[in-house]
Structures are given as structure tokens and as C-alpha cells.
PANU-7236 format. One record per residue: residue in three letters; residue number from 1; x, y, z of N, C-alpha, C in turn. Coordinates in steps of 0.02 Angstrom, whole numbers, plus 50000, padded with zeros to 5 digits. Example, Ala and Ser with C-alpha at 12.3 -4.5 7.8 and 13.67 -1.06 7.14 Angstrom:
BEGIN
[r ALA; 1; [50660; 49716; 50390]; [50615; 49775; 50390]; [50660; 49835; 50390]] [r SER; 2; [50642; 49888; 50354]; [50684; 49947; 50357]; [50645; 50002; 50394]] 
This chain:
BEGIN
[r UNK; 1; [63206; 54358; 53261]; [63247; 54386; 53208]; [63296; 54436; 53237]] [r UNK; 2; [63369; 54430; 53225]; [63405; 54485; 53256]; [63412; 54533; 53187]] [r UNK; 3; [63420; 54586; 53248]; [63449; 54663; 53214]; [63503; 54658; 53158]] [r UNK; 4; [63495; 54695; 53107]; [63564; 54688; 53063]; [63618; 54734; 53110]] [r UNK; 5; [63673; 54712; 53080]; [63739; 54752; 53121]; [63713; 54824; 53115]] [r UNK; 6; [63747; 54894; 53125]; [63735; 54948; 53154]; [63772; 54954; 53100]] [r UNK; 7; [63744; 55006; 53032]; [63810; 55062; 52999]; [63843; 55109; 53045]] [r UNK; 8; [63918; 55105; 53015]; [63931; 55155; 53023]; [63910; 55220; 53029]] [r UNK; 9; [63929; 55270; 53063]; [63867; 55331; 53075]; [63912; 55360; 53000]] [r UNK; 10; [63874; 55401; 52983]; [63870; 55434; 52917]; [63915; 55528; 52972]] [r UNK; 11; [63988; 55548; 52948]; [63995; 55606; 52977]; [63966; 55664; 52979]] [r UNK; 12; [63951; 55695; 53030]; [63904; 55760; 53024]; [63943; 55828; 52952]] [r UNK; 13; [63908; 55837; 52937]; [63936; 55899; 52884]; [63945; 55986; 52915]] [r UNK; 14; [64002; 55996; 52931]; [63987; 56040; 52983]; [63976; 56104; 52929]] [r UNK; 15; [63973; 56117; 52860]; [63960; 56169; 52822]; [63864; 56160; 52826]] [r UNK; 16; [63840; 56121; 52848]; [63758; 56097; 52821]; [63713; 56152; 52834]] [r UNK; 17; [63676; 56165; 52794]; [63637; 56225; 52826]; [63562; 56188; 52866]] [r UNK; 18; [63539; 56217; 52893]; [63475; 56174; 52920]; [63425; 56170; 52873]] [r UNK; 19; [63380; 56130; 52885]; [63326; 56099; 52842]; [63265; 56149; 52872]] [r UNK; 20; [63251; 56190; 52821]; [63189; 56263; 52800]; [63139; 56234; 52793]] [r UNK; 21; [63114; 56182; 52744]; [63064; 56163; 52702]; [63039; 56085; 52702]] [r UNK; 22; [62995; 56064; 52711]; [62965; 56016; 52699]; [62922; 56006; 52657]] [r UNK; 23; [62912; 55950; 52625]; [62881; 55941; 52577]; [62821; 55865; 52611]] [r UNK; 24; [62760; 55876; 52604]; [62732; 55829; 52659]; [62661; 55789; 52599]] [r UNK; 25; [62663; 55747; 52586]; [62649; 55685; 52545]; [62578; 55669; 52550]] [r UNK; 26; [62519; 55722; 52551]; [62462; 55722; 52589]; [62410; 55697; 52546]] [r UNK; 27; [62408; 55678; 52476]; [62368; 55681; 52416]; [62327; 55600; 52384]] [r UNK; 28; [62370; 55538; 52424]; [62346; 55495; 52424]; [62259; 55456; 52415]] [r UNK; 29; [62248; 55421; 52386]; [62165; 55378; 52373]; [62156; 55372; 52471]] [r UNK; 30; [62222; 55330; 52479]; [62216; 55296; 52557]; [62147; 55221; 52562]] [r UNK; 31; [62164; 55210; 52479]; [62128; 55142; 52476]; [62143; 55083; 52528]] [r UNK; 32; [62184; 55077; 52558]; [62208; 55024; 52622]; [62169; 55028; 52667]] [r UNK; 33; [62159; 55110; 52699]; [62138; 55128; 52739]; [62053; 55127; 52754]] [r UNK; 34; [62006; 55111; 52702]; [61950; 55100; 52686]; [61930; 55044; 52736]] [r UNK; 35; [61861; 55069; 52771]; [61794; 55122; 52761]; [61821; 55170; 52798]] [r UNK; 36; [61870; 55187; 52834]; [61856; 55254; 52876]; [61890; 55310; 52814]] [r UNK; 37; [61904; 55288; 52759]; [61945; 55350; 52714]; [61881; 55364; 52657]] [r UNK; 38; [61832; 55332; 52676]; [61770; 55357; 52636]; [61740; 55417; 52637]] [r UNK; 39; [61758; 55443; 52706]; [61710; 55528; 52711]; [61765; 55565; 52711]] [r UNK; 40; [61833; 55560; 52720]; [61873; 55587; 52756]; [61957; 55584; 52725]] [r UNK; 41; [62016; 55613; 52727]; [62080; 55614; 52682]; [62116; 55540; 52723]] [r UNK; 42; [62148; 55506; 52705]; [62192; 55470; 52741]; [62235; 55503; 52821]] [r UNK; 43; [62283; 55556; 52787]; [62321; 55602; 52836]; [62253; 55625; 52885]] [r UNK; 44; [62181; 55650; 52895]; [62150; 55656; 52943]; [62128; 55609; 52987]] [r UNK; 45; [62152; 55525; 52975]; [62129; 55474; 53023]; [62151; 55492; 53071]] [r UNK; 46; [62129; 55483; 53139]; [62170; 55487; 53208]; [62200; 55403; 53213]] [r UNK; 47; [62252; 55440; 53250]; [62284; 55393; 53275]; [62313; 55405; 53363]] [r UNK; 48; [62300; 55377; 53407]; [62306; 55398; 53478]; [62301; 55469; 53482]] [r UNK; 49; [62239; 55481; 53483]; [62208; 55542; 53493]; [62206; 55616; 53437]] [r UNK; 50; [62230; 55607; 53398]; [62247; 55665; 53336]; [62249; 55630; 53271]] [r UNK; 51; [62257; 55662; 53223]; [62248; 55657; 53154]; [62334; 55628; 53136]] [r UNK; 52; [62344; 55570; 53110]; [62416; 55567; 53059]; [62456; 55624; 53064]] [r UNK; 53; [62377; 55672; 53002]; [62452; 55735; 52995]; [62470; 55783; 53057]] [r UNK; 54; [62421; 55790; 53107]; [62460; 55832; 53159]; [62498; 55797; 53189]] [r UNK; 55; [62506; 55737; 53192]; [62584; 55698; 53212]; [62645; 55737; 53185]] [r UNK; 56; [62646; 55709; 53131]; [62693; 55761; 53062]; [62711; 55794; 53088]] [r UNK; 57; [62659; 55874; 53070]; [62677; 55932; 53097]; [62720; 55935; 53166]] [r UNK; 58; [62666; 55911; 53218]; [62709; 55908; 53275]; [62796; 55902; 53278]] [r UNK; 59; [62815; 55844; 53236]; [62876; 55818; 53224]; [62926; 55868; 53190]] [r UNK; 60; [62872; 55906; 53143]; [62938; 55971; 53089]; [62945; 56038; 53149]] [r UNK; 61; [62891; 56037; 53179]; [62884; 56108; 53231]; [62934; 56078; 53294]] [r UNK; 62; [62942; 56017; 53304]; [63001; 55982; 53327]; [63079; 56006; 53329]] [r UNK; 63; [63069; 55979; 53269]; [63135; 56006; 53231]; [63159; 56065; 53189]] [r UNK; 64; [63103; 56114; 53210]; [63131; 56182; 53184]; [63113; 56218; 53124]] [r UNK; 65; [63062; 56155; 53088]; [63051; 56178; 53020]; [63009; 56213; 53019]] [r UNK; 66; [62986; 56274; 52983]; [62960; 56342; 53010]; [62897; 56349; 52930]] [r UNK; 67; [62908; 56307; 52871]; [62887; 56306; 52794]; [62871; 56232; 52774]] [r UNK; 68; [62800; 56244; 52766]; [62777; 56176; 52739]; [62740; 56190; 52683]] [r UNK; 69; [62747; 56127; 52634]; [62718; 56125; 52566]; [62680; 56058; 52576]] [r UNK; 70; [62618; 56053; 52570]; [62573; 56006; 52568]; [62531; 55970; 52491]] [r UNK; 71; [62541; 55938; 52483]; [62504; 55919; 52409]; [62433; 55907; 52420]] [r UNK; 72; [62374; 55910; 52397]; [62334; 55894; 52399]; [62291; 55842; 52315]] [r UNK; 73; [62237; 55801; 52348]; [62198; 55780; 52287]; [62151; 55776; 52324]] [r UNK; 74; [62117; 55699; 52334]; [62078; 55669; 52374]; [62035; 55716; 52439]] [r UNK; 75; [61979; 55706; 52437]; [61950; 55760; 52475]; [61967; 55818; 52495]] [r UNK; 76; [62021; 55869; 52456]; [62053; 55921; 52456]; [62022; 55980; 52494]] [r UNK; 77; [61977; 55975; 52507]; [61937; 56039; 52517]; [61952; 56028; 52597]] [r UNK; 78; [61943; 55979; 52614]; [61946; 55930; 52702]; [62017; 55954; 52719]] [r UNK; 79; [62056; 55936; 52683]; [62123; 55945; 52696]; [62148; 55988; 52715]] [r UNK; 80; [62115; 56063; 52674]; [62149; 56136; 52677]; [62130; 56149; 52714]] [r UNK; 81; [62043; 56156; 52755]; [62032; 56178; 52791]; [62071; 56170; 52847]] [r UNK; 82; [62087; 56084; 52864]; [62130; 56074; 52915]; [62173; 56089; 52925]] [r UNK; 83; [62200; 56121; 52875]; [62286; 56153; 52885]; [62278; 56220; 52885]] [r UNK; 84; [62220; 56263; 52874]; [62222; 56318; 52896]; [62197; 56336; 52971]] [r UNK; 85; [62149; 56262; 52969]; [62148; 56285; 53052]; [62202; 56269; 53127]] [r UNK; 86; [62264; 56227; 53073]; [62321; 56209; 53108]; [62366; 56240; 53101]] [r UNK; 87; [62388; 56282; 53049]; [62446; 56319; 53020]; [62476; 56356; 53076]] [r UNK; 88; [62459; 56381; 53139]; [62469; 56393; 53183]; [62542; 56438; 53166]] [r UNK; 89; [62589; 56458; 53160]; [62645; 56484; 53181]; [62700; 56458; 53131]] [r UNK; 90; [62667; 56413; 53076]; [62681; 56382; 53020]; [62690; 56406; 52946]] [r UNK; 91; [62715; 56424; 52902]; [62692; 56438; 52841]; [62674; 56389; 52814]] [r UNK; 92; [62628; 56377; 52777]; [62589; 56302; 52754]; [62565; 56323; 52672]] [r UNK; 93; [62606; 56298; 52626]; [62587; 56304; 52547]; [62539; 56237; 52534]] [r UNK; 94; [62483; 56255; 52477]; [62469; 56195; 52462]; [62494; 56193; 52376]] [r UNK; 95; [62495; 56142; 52386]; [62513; 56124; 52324]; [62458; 56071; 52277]] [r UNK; 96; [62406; 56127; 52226]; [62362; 56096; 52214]; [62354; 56032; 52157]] [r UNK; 97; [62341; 55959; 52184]; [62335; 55914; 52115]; [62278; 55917; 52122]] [r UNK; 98; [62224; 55922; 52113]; [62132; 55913; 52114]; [62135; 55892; 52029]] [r UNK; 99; [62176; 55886; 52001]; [62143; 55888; 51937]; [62176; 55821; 51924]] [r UNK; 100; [62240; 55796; 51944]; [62286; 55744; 51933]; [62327; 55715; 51979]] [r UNK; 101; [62307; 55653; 52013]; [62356; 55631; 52046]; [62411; 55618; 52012]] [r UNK; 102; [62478; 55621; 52053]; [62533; 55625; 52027]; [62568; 55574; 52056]] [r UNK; 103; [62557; 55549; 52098]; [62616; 55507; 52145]; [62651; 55537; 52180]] [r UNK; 104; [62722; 55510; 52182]; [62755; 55548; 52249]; [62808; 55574; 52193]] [r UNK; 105; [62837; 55541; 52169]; [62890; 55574; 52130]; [62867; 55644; 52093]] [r UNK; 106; [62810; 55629; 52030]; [62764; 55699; 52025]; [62749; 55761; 52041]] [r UNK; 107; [62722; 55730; 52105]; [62673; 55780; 52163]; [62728; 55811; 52184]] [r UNK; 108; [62803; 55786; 52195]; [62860; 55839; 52213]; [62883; 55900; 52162]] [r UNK; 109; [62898; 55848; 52115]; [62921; 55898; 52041]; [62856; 55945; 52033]] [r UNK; 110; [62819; 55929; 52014]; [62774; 55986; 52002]; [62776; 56041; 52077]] [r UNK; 111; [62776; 56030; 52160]; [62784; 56089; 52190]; [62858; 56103; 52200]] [r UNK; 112; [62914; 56091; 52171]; [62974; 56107; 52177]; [62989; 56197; 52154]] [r UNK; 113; [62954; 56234; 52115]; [62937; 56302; 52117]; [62932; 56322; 52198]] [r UNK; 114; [62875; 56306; 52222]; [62841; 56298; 52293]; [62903; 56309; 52350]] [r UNK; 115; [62924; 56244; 52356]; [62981; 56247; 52380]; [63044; 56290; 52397]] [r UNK; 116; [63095; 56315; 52325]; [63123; 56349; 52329]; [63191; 56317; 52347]] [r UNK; 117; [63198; 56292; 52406]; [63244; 56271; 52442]; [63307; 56203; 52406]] [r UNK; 118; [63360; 56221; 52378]; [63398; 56189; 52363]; [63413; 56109; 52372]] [r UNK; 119; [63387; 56092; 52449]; [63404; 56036; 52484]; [63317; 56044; 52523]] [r UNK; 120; [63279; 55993; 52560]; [63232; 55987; 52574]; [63216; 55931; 52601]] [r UNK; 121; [63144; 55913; 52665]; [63121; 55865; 52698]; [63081; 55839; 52656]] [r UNK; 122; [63069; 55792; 52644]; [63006; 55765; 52616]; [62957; 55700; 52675]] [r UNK; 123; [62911; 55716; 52685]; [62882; 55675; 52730]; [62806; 55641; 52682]] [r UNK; 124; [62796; 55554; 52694]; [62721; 55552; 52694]; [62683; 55543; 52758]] [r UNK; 125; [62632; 55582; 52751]; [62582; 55588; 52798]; [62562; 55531; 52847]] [r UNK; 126; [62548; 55468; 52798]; [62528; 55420; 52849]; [62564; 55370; 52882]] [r UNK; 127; [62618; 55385; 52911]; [62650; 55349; 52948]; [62667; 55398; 52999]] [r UNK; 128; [62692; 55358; 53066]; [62707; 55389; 53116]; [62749; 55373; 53169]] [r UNK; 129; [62802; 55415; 53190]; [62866; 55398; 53224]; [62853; 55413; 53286]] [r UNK; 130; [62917; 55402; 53328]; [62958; 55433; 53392]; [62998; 55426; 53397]] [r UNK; 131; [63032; 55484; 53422]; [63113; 55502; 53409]; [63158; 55442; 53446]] [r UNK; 132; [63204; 55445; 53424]; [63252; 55404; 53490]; [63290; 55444; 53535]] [r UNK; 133; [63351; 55448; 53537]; [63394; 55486; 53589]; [63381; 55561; 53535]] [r UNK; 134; [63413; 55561; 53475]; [63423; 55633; 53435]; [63364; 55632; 53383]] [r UNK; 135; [63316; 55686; 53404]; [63278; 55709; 53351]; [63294; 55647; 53290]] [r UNK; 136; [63271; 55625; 53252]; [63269; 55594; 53171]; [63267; 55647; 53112]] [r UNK; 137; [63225; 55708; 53126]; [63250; 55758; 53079]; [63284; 55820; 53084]] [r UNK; 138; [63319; 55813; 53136]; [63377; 55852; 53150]; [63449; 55824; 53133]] [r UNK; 139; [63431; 55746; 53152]; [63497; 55684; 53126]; [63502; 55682; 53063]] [r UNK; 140; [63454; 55690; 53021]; [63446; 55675; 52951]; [63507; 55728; 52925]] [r UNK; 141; [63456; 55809; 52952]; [63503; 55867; 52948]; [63594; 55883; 52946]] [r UNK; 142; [63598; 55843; 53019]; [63660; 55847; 53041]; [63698; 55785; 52966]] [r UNK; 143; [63677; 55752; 52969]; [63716; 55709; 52927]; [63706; 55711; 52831]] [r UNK; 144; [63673; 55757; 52825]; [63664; 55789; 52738]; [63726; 55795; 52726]] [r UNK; 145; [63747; 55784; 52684]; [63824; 55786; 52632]; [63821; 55804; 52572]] [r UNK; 146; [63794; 55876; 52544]; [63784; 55878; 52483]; [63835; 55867; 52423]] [r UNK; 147; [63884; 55877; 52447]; [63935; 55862; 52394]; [63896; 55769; 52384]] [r UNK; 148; [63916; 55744; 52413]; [63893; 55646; 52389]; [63846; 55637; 52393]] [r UNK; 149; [63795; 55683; 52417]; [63698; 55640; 52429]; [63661; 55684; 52390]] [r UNK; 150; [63627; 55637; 52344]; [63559; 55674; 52308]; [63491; 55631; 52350]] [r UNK; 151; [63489; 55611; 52398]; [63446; 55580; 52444]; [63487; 55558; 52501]] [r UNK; 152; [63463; 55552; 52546]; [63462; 55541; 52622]; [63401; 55490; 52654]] [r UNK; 153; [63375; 55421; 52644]; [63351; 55408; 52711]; [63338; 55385; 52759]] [r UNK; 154; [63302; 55400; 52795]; [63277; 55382; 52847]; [63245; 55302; 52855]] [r UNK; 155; [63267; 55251; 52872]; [63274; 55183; 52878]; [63258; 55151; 52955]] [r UNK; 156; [63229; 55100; 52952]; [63218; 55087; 52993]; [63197; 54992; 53020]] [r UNK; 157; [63281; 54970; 53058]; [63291; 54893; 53047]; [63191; 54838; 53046]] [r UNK; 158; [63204; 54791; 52989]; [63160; 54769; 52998]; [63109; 54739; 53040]] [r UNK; 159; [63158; 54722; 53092]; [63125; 54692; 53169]; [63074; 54761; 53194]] [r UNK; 160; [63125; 54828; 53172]; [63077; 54869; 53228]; [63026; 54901; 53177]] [r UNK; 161; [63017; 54871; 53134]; [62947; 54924; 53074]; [62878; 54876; 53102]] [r UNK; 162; [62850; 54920; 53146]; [62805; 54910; 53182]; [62734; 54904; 53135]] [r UNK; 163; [62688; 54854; 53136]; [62630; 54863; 53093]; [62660; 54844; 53002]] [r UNK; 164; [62722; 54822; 52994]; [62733; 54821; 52930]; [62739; 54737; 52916]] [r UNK; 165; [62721; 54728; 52855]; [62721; 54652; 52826]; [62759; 54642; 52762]] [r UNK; 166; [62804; 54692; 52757]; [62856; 54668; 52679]; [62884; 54646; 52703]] [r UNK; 167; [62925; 54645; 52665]; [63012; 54609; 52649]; [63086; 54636; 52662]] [r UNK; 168; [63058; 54712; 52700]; [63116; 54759; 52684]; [63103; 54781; 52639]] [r UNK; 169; [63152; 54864; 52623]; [63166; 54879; 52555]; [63239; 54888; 52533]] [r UNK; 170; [63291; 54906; 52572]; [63362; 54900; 52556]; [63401; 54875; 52618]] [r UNK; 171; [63459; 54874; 52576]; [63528; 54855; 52602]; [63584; 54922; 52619]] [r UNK; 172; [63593; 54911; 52683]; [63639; 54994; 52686]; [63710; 54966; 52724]] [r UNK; 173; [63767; 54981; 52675]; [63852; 54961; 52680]; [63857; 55016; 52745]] [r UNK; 174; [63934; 54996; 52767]; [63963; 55025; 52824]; [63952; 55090; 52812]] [r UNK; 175; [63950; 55129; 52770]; [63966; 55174; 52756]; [63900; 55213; 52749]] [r UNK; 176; [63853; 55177; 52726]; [63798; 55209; 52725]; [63752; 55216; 52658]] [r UNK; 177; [63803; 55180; 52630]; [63761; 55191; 52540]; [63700; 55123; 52554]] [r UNK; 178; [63658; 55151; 52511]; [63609; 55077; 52493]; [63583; 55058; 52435]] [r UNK; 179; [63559; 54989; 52456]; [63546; 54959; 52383]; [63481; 54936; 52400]] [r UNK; 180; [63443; 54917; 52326]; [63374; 54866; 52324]; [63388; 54814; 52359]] [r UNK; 181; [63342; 54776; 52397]; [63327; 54717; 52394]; [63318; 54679; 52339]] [r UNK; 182; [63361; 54627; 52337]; [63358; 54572; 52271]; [63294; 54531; 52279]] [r UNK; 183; [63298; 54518; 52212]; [63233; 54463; 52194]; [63214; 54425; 52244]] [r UNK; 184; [63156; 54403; 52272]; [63159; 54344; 52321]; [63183; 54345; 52375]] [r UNK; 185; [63237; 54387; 52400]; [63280; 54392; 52480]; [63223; 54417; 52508]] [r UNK; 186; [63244; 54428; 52587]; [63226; 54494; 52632]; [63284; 54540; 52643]] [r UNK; 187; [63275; 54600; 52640]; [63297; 54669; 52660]; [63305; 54680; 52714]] [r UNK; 188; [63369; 54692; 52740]; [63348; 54715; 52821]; [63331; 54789; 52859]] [r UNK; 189; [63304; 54813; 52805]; [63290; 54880; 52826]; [63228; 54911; 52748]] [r UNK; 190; [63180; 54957; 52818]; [63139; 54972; 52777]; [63115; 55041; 52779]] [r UNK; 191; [63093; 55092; 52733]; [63094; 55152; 52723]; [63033; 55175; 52762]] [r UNK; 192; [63050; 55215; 52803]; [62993; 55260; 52850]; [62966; 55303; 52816]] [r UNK; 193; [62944; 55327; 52751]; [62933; 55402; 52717]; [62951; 55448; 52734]] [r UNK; 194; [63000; 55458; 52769]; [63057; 55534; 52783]; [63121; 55515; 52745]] [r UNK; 195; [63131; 55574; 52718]; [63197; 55589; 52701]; [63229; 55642; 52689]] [r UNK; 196; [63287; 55656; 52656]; [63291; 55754; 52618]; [63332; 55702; 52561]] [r UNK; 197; [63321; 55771; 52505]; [63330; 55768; 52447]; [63353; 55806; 52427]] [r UNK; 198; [63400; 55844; 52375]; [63428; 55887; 52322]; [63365; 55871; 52275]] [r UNK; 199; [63367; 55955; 52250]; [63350; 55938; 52201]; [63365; 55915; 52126]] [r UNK; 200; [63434; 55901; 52161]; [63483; 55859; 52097]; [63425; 55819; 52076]] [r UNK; 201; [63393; 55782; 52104]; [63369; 55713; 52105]; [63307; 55717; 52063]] [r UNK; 202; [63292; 55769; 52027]; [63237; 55791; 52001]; [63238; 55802; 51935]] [r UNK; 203; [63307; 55818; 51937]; [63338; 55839; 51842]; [63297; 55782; 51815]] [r UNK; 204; [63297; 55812; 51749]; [63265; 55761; 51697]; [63208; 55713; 51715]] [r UNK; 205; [63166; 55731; 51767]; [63129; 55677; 51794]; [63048; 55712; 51720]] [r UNK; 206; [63035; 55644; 51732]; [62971; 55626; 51681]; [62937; 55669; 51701]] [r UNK; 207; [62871; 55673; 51648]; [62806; 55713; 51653]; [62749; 55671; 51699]] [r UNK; 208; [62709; 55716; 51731]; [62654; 55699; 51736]; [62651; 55670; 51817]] [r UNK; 209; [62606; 55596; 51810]; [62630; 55551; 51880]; [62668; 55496; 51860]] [r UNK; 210; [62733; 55455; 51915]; [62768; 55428; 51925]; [62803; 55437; 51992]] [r UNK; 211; [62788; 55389; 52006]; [62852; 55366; 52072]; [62929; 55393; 52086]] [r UNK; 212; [62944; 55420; 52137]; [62997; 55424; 52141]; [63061; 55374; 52140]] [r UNK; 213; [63021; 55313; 52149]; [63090; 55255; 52146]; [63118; 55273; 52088]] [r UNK; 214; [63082; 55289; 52028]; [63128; 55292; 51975]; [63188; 55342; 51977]] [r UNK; 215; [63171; 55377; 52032]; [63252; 55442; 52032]; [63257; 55412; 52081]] [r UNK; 216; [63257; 55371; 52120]; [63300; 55340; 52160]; [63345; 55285; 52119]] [r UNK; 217; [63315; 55239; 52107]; [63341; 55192; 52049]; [63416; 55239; 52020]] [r UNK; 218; [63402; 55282; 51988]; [63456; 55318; 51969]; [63514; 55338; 51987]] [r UNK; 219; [63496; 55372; 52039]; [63545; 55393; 52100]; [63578; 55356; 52148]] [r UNK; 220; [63540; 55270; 52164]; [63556; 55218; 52182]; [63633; 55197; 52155]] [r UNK; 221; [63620; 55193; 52075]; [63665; 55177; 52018]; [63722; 55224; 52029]] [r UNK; 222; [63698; 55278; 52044]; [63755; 55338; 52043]; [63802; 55345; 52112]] [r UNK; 223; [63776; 55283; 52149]; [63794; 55301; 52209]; [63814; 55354; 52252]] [r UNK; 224; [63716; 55397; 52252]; [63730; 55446; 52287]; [63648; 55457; 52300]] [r UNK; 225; [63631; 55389; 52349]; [63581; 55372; 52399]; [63632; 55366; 52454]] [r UNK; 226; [63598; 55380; 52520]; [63614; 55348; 52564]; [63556; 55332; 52629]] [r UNK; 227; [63565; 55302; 52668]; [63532; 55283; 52712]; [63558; 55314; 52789]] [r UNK; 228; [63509; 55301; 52859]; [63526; 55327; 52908]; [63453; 55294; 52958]] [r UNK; 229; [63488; 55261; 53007]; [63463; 55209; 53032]; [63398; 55238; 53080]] [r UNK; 230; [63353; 55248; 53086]; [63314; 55267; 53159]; [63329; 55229; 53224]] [r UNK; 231; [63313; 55272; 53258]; [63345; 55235; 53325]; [63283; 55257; 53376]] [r UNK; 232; [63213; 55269; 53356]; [63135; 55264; 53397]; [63105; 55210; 53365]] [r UNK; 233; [63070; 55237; 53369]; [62985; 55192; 53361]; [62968; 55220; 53297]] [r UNK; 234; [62955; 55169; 53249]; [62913; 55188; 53186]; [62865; 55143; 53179]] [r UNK; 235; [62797; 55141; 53129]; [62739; 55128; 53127]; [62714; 55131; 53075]] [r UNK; 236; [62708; 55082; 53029]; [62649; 55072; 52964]; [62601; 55082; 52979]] [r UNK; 237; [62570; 55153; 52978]; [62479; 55149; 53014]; [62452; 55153; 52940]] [r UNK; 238; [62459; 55085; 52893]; [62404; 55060; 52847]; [62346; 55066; 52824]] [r UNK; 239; [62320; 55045; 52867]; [62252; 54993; 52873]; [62230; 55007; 52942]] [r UNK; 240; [62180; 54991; 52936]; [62128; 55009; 52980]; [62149; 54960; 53065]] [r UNK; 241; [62152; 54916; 53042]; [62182; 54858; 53113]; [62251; 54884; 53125]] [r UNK; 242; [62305; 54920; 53109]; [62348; 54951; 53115]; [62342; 55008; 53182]] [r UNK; 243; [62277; 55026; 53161]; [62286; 55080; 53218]; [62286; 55075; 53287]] [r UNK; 244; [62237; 55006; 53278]; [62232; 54973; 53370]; [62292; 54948; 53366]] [r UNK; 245; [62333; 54914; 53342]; [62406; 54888; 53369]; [62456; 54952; 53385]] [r UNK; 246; [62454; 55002; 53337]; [62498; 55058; 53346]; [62489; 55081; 53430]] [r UNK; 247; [62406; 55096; 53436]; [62396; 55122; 53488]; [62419; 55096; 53546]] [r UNK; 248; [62420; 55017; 53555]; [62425; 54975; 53591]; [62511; 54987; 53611]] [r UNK; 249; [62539; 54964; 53568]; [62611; 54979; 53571]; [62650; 55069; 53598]] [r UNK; 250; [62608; 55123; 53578]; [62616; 55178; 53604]; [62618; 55169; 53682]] [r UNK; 251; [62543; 55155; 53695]; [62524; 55159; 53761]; [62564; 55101; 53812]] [r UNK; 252; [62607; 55081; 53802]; [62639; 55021; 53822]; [62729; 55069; 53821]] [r UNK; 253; [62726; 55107; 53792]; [62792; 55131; 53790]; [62847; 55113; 53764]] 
């Protein structure tokens, strides 16, 4: 299968302020991931030697981000401890659902208080990257356009979504805007769970739990999504047989 053509690079915004805050997607069942998510949170599986989420972390302490907001549900108690015994040099909010999962769209709106931050990272926990030539969330940074983007993301061509078995999820023009995958096609590009967001993208969003596609959906329409290609290594670490291939492919370079 070849590579789709290369977008156009999206221009750096030289007014951009840097990215403060992350918002990190930790609250999941991690039903895929079953039997090892039976005693234990999804984000605490190891994966080549550490836990999912200290991948993460590693990656925001990477790139500078100094404020993290964590959601919790699912074995919650497991979770915090781990982030207080990692918080290391970090500010680390949790953001408590124990009473209601929310999803991703939700679980944001409800810690968007938390947050604070105008513009923001949003990461989920169980997947896991490596950079290419420029940081991925420093690139994200450099290329935020708030005047035209109420989302930003992070994409990654279908050949190289390592451990993944869809279809793709969008289509991204020269320019950088994207669209759904239509009925029945394949997509040539598929979403890594990083991105930043406005919190434009939040107005009027529903109660309770729901998905964020639906404010994407929106903003799609409004044309003011865009996309931005990875240029490392990304990784569906799923499922449990995921992790020996991930590993395999790490250790191989």
C-alpha cells in the first residue's frame, strides 16, 4: 500500500503561545484490553518496560508541558496513587468521574474549569508514539492557528498506524483541512489520540457522556478541523497481542 501524497505543511503561527495544559484521557473500561485490565487501569499496562501512561507523561515533560489534568473512573484509586507517585516536577489535577463515565467528549467538558487554558493538549492514554525529526507536540504547537482551528490533529498515514485494523478515519486537503471517511471507502489517515483544541469546540456541547466526534462533526462542517501528519512511529496498543508486536517493532527500531 503506498503513502498518501504529503499535505502541505500547515504555516507556523508566529503569535502562538505554547501549549501549558494537557488534558490526558485516563478513565476508560479498557474492555479490549482484558484479562490483564481486570486488576488493574488500562493506562497502567506496561508496555516495553513502563506503564502506557508514563509513556505520555514522558512525551508532555518532552515537550515542555509543565500542567496535567487526568480524568479518572475505572479503578480510580490505582490511578491516583500512580500519579502521585509520578507527579514528579509536574502539576497533575485529577479530574474526578467515579460516579459517571463520560466519554471523551464529556470527561473534557466537565474538567474544562480544571483546565483554564484557552487553547489545550488533549491526549488518550493508551496509545503510544515516537517522535520523528520535530517533537509531534511541539509541531502541533508551532502550527495552532487560532484564528481558523477549533481542533488540530495529530494523524497518522495509514500504512504507518502500527497494531491498527480500521479503515482510516479522515481525509486531509493540501491545505490541511479534513474530512470523514465515506461510507464503505478506506481513509488514508488515522487519528493517534493527540491533538489541541479551543475551547471554542465545547460551546453548546451536550450534557452528561458523549463523544467528542459530535463537536468534531461540527467543526468539520465549519471548516475549522484540521489535521497534521506524524512523521514517527505510532501504535494501537489495544489488545493484549498488541503489546508483543509493539514491543517487537520498538526493539527493532
Amino acid at each position: 500500500m503506498n503513502e498518501p501524497r504529503k499535505p502541505l505543511a500547515l504555516q507556523p503561527d508566529p503569535g502562538a503561545r505554547p501549549i501549558r495544559t494537557a488534558m490526558v484521557l485516563a478513565a476508560g473500561l479498557g474492555k479490549r484490553m482484558r484479562p490483564l485490565t481486570a486488576t488493574r487501569p488500562k493506562p497502567l499496562v506496561e508496555v516495553a518496560g513502563k506503564p502506557l501512561l508514563d509513556h505520555v507523561f514522558d512525551r508532555l515533560r518532552g515537550a515542555g508541558i509543565g500542567r496535567a489534568v487526568v480524568n479518572v473512573h475505572y479503578l480510580a484509586d490505582a490511578l491516583e496513587a500512580h500519579l502521585r507517585r509520578k507527579a514528579g516536577d509536574m502539576e497533575i489535577i485529577v479530574s474526578d468521574e467515579r460516579d459517571l463515565l463520560l466519554e471523551t467528549g464529556g470527561g473534557v467538558t466537565r474538567a474544562l474549569p480544571l483546565i483554564g487554558d484557552d487553547h489545550f493538549l488533549v491526549v488518550n492514554s493508551d496509545n503510544l508514539w515516537v517522535d520523528g525529526p520535530i517533537d509531534a507536540i511541539r509541531l502541533l504547537g508551532q502550527r495552532w492557528d487560532d484564528a481558523r482551528m477549533d481542533a488540530l490533529l495529530l494523524l497518522v498515514p495509514q500504512a504507518r498506524a502500527h497494531c491498527h485494523s480500521g479503515q482510516g478515519d479522515f481525509h486531509m486537503d493540501g491545505d490541511g483541512l479534513i474530512s470523514r471517511r465515506r461510507p464503505g471507502k478506506v481513509a488514508p489517515f488515522v487519528f493517534t489520540g493527540i491533538q489541541i483544541v479551543s475551547k471554542r469546540l465545547f460551546a453548546d456541547a451536550p450534557d452528561g457522556a458523549f463523544s467528542t466526534n459530535i463537536l468534531w462533526d461540527r467543526a468539520i462542517a465549519a471548516g475549522r478541523v484540521y489535521g497534521l501528519a506524524h512523521q514517527g512511529l505510532w501504535f494501537d496498543v489495544g489488545t493484549p497481542g498488541a503489546i508483543a508486536r509493539t514491543e517487537a517493532l520498538l526493539s527493532r527500531g
